[in-house]
C-alpha positions as CSV (number, residue, x, y, z in Angstrom):
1,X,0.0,0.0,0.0
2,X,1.9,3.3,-0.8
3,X,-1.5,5.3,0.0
4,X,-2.4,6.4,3.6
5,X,-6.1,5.2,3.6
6,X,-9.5,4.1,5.3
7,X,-12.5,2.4,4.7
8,X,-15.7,4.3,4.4
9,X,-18.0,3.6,7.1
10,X,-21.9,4.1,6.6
11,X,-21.5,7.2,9.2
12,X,-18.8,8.7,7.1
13,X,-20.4,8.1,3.5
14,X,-24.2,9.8,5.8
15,X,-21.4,12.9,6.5
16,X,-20.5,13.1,3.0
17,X,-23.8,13.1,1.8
18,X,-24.6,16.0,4.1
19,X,-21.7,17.9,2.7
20,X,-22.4,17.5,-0.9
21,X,-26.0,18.7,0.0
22,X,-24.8,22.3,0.6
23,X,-22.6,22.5,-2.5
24,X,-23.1,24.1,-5.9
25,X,-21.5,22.0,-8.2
26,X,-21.6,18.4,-7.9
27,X,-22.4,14.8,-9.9
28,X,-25.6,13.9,-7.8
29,X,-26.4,13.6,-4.8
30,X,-24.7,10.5,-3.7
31,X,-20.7,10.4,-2.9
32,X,-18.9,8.6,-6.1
33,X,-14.9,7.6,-6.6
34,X,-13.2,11.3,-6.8
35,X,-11.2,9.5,-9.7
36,X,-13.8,7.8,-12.2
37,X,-17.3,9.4,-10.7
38,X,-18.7,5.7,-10.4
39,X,-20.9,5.0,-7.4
40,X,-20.5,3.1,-3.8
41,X,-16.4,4.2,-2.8
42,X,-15.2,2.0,-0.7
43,X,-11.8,4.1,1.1
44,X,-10.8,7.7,1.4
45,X,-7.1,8.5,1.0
46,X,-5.6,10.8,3.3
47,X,-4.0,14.8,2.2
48,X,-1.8,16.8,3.9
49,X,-3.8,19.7,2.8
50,X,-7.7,20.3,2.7
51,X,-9.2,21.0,-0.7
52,X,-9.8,24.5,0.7
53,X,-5.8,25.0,0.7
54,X,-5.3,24.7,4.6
55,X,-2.2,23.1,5.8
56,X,-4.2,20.4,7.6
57,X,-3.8,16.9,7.6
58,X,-8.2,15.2,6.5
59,X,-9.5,12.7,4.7
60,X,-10.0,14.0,1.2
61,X,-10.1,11.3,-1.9
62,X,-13.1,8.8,-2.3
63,X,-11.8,6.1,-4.6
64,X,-14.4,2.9,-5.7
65,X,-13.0,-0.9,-5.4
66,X,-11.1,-0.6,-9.1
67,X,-9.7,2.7,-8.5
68,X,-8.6,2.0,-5.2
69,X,-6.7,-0.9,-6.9
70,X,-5.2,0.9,-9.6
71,X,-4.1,3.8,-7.4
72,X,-2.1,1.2,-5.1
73,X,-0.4,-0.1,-7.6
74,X,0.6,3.3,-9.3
75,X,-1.4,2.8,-12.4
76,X,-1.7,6.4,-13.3
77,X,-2.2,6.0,-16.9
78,X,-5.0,2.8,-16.2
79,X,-6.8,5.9,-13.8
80,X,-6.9,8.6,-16.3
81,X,-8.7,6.5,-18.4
82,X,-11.1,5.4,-15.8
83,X,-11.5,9.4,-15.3
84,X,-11.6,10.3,-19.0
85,X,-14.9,8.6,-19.4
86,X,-17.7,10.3,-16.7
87,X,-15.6,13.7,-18.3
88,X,-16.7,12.6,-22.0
89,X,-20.3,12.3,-20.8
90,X,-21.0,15.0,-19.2
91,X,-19.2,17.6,-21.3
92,X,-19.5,16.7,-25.1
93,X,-19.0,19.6,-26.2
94,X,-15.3,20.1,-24.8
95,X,-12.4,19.1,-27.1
96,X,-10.5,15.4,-25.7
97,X,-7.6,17.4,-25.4
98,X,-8.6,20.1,-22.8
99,X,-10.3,17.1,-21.1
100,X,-7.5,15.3,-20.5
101,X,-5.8,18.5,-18.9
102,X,-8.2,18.7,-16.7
103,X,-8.0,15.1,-15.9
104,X,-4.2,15.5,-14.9
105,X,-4.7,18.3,-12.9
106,X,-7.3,16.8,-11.2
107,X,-4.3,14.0,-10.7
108,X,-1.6,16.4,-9.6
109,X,-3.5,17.6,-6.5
110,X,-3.2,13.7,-5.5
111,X,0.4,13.5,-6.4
112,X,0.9,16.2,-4.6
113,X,-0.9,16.2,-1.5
114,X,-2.0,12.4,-0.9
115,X,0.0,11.4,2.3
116,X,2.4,8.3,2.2
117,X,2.4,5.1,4.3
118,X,6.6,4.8,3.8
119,X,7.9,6.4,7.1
120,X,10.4,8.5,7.5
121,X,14.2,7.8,8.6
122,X,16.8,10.2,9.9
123,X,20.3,9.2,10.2
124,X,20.2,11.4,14.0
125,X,17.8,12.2,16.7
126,X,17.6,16.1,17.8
127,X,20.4,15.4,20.5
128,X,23.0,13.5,18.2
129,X,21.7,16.5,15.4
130,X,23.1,19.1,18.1
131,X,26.2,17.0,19.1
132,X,27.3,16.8,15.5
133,X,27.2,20.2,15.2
134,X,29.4,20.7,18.1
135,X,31.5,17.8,16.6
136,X,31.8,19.6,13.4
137,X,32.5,23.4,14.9
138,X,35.7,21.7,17.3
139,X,36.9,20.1,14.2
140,X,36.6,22.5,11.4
141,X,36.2,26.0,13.5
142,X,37.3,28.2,10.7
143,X,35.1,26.6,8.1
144,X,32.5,26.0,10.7
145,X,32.9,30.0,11.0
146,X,32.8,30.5,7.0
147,X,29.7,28.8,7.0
148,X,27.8,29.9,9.9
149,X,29.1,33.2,10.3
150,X,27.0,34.6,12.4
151,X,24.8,32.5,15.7
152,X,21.4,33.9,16.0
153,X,21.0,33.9,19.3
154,X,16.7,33.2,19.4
155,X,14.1,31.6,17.3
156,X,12.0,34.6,15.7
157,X,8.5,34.1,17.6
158,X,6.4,33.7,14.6
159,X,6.4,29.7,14.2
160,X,8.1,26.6,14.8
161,X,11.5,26.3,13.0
162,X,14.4,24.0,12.1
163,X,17.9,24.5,13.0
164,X,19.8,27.2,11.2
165,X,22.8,25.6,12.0
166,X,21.7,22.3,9.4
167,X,22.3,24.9,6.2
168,X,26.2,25.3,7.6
169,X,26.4,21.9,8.5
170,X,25.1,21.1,4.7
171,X,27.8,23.8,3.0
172,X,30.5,21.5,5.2
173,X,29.7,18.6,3.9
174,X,30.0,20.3,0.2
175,X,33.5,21.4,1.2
176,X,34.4,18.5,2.7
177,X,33.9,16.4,-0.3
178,X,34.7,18.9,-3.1
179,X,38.6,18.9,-0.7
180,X,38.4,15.5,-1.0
181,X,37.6,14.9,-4.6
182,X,34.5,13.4,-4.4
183,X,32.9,15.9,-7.0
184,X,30.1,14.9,-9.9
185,X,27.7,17.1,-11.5
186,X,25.3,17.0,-8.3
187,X,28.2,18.3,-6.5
188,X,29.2,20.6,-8.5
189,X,25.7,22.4,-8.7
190,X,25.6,22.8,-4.6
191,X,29.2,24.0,-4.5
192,X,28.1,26.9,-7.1
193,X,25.3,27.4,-4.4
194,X,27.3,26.9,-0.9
195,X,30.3,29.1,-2.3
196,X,27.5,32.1,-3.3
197,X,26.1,32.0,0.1
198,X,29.6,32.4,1.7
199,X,30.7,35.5,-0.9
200,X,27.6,37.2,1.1
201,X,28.5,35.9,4.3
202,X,25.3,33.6,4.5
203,X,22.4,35.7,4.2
204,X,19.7,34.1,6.2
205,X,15.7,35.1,6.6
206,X,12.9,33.3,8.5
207,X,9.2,33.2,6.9
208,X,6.3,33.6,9.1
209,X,4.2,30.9,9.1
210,X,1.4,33.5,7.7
211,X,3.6,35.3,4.8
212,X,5.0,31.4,3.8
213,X,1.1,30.5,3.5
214,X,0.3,33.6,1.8
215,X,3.5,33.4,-0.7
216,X,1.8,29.7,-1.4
217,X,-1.4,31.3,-2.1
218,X,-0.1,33.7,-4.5
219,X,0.0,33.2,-7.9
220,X,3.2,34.5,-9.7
221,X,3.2,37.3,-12.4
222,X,3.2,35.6,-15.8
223,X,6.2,36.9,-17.4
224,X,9.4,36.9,-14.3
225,X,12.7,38.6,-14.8
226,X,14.2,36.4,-12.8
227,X,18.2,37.2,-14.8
228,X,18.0,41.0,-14.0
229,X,15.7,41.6,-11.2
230,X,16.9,43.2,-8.0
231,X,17.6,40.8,-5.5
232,X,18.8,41.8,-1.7
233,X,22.1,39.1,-2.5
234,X,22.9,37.1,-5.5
235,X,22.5,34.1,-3.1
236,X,20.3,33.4,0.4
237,X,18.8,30.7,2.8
238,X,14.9,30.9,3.8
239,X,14.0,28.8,6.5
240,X,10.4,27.5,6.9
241,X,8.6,27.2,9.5
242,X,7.5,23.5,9.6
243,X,4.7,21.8,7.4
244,X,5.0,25.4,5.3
245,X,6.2,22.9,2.4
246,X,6.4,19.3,2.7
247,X,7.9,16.1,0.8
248,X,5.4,13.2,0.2
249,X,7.6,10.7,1.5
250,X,10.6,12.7,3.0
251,X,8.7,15.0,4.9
252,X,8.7,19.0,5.7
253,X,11.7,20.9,3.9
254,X,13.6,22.8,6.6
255,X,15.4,25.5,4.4
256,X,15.4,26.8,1.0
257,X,18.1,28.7,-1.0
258,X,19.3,30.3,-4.4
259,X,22.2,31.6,-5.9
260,X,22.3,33.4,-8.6
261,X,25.1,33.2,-11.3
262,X,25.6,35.7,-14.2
263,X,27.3,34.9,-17.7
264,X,30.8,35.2,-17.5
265,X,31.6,36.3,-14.2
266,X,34.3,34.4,-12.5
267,X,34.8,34.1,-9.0
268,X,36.9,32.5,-6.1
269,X,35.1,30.7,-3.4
270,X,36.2,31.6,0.1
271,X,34.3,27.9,1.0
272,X,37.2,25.6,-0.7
273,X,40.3,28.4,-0.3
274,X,41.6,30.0,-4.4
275,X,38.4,27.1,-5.7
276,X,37.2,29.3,-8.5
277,X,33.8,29.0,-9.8
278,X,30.9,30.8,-12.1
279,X,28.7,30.3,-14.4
280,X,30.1,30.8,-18.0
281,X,26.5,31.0,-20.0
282,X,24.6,32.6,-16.7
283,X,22.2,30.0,-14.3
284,X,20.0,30.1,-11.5
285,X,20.4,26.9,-8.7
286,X,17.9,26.4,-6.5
287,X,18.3,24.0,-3.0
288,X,15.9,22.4,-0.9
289,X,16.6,20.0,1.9
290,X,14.4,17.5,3.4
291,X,13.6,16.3,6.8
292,X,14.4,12.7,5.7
293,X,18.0,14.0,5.3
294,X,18.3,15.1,0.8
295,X,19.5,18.2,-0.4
296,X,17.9,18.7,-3.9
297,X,19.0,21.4,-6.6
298,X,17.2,22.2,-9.7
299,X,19.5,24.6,-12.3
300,X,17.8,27.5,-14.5
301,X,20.6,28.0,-17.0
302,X,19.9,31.2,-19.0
303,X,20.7,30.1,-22.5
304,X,17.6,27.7,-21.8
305,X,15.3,29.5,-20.0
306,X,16.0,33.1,-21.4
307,X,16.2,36.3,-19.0
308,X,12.1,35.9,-18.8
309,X,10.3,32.9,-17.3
310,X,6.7,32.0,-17.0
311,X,5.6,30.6,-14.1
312,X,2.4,28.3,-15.2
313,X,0.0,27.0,-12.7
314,X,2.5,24.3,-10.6
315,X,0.0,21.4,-11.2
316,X,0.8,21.5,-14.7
317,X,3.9,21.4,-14.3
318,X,3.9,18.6,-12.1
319,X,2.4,16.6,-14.9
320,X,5.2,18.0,-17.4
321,X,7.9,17.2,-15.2
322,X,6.7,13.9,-14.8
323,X,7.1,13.2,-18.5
324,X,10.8,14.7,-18.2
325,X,13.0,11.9,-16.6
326,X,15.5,14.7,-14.5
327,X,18.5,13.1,-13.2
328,X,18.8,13.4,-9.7
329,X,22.5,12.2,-9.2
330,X,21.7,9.2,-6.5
331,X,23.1,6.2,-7.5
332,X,19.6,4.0,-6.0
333,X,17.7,6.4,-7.7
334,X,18.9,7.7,-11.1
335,X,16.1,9.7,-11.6
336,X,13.9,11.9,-10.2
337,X,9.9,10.9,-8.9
338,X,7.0,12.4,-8.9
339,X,7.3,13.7,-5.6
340,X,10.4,14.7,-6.2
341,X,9.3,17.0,-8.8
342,X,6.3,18.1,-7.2
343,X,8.4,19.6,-4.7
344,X,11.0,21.7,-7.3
345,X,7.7,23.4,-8.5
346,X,7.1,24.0,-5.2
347,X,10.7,25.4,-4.4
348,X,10.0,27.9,-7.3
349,X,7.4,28.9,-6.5
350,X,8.3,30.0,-2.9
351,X,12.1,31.3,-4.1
352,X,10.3,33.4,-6.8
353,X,7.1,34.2,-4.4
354,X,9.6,35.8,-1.7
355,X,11.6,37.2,-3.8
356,X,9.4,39.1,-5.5
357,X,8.4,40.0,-1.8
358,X,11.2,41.2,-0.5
359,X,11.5,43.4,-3.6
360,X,7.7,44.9,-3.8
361,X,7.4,44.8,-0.2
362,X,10.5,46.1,1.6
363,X,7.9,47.1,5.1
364,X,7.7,43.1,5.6
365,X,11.6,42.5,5.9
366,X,12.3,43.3,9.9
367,X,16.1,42.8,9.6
368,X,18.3,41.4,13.1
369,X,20.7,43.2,14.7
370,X,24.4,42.7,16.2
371,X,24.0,42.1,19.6
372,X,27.4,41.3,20.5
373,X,30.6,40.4,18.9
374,X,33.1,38.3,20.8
375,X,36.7,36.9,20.2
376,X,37.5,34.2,23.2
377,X,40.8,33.4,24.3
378,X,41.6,29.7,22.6
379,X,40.6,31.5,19.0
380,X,41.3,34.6,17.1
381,X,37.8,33.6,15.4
382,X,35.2,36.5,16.4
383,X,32.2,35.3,17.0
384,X,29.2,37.3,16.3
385,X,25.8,36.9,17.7
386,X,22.6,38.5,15.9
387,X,18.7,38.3,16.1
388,X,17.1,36.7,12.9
389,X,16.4,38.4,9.6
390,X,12.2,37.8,9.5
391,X,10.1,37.8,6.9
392,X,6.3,39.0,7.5
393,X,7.4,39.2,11.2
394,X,3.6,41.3,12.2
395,X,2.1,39.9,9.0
396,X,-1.5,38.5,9.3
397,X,-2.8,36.4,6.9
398,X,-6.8,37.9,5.8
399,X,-9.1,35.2,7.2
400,X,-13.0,35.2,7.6
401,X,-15.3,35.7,10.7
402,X,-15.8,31.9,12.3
403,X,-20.0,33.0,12.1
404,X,-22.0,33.7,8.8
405,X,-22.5,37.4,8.6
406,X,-25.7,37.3,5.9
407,X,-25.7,39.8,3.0
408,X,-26.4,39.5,-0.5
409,X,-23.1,39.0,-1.9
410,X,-22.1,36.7,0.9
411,X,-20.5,33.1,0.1
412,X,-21.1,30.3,2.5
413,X,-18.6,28.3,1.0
414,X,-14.9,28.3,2.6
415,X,-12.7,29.2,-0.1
416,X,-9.7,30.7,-1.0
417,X,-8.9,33.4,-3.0
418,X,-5.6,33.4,-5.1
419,X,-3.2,36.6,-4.0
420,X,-2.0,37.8,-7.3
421,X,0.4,40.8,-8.6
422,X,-1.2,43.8,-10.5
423,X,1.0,46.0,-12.7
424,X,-0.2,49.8,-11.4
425,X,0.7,53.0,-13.2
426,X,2.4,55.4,-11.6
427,X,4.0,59.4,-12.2
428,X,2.6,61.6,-15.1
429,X,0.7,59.6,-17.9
430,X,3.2,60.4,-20.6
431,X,6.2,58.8,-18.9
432,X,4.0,55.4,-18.8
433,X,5.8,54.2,-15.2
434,X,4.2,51.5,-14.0
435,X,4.5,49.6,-9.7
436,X,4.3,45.9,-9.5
437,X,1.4,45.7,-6.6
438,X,0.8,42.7,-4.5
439,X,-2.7,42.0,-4.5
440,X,-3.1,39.6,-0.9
441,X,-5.2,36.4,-0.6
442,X,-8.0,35.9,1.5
443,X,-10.9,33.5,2.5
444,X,-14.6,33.9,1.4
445,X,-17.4,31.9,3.4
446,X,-17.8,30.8,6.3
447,X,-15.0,30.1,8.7
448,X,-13.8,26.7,9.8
């Protein structure tokens, strides 16, 4: 079984049958398989997100007897035929083509979001975590200083966060086998990345849980200028607050980073001493790394992508990648999984999303401070301690009243609404300036 699942109990299908009574839209009034639209399901599959976009664990999927087959045995293709057919029959009139879109979007939410029975493994509990760091800072203290150079000194008190000593620990790790020899092209991707983020001196920001929801909420602007927009560093480390973005099977991704590369500039990485490195065409890496323990890269070189991208909606891309066999550079698994691309869309879409931020919306960086800078006796090594760089620090995320407030207009079904950026003219007509506004999401309906 790679599916969390349940059987459907009489109570559960009576509760279902009450919920589809208060929708709009729906096949009858009867619960059918979410997949192929036939009647009497039999399980529900678990998400780790409601339909309603909240970062909730429910019971989501209905699936009948030969769906719940197929789907166990990851028979995609045998499913989107099951789910081709009810489509033909209800709309006619819509092309086979845009159908079967519709189909596999249907199928990337599941991809996606369906929760998986394989359980996570991590090579260290939270104590031996800590006492490798130690290990690795008595060891290697100046790289441990290179790549942790400054030690934040609290959590920011907007969520529930990861180490920000695991991004140093990772850029080691680089170091240490890139000293040692042990460099393919996987390697060679993060040490691009790890040596950026030490030219800045590690640039380091915390999401609120609210602004990382929001930024998920948001749909990027179509046309990104991703080569040449302003960026606060060429290269930087977000860390989420947990469950912001998740892993199928490997579980929440503690930190995210970029680095940026332009064509043709050369430079020498203070991680590996007089190392050089660049980009010679001009790229784009980003890095996420998973609670089960992988740091994953995906590369934006320019002569492919151009200096414009378009950000399409991330289910589809799902389904694209999926057809694209990436390498991932693991010798047990040469290429990449639908999971595992699921969760680069993802990374885009957050690196881009706060990005574009930081740049529109300078009021939501609160930036840390210096508290004190020490150099102890055994080491010349100064040691600097800070409070965090936060993103969306006081940032509130619009929700609805928890009671129906009547009115005309009003929506009783719990929904969201997709933030958005709007391009706003500015200044006298005849200079035609325009400001990139961010347009915020919110709920409609009735509270949960």
């Amino acid at each position: 079984m790679l599916y969390l699942k349940k059987s459907l109990t009489e109570e559960a299908l009576d509760a279902a049958r009450i919920a589809i009574s208060g929708q709009e839209k729906k096949w009858g009034p009867e619960p059918v398989c979410d997949f192929c639209s036939a009647s009497k399901p039999v399980v529900v599959y678990a998400s780790s997100r409601t339909a309603a976009g909240e970062n909730v664990q429910c019971w989501r999927w209905m699936a009948c007897a030969a769906c719940e087959a197929l789907v166990d045995r990851d028979n995609w293709s045998a499913v989107q035929d099951r789910a081709m057919v009810p489509l033909h029959d209800k709309y006619p009139d819509i092309s086979g083509p845009e159908l079967r879109k519709a189909s596999i979007m249907a199928l990337a939410e599941f991809h996606r979001y369906a929760v998986r029975t394989r359980h996570l493994k991590r090579d260290f509990t939270e104590e031996e975590t800590r006492q490798v760091y130690d290990e690795m800072e008595r060891r290697y203290p100046d790289l441990w200083r290179i790549c942790y150079p400054r030690i934040y000194s609290e959590n920011p008190r907007c969520g529930d966060y990861y180490s920000p000593k695991e991004p140093a620990r990772q850029m080691m790790g680089i170091a240490l086998k890139n000293m040692a020899g042990a460099v393919g092209r996987a390697e060679q991707y993060e040490f691009l990345v790890a040596s950026h983020l030490v030219k800045y001196k590690v640039p380091m920001y915390w999401l609120s849980k609210d602004i990382a929801e929001a930024i998920r909420l948001t749909t990027p602007p179509g046309d990104l200028e991703w080569y040449a927009m302003p960026l606060p560093f060429d290269a930087a480390i977000f860390m989420l607050p947990k469950g912001a973005m998740r892993h199928p099977t490997e579980g929440n991704v503690e930190f995210i980073a970029y680095g940026r590369f332009h064509a043709g500039e050369r430079h020498v990485s203070r991680l590996v001493k007089g190392e050089p490195y660049g980009s010679i065409n001009g790229a784009m890496c980003l890095l996420a790394y998973t609670e089960a323990g992988h740091l994953t890269h995906w590369n934006m070189p320019l002569d492919a992508f151009g200096e414009k991208i378009k950000l399409p909606d991330a289910d589809e891309l799902v389904m694209r990648f999926s057809d694209d066999r990436h390498e991932s550079g693991w010798f047990y698994q040469p290429e990449m999984t639908n999971d595992d691309n699921g969760m680069l869309v993802d990374l885009m879409h957050f690196i881009f999303g706060t990005l574009l931020l930081m740049t529109e919306r300078p009021d939501m960086v609160t930036l840390g401070s210096q508290q004190r800078r020490v150099i102890t006796k055994a080491s010349n090594i100064p040691k600097e301690f800070w409070t965090p760089n936060v993103i969306g620090q006081n940032y509130i995320l619009r929700r609805p009243p928890s009671e129906y407030q009547g009115g005309h207009h009003a929506s009783p079904r719990f929904h969201w609404v997709r933030g958005f950026y709007r391009e706003q003219h500015i200044g006298p007509r005849v200079e035609q300036q325009k400001k990139r506004i961010w347009i915020e999401p919110f709920t409609r309906g009735l509270g949960a």
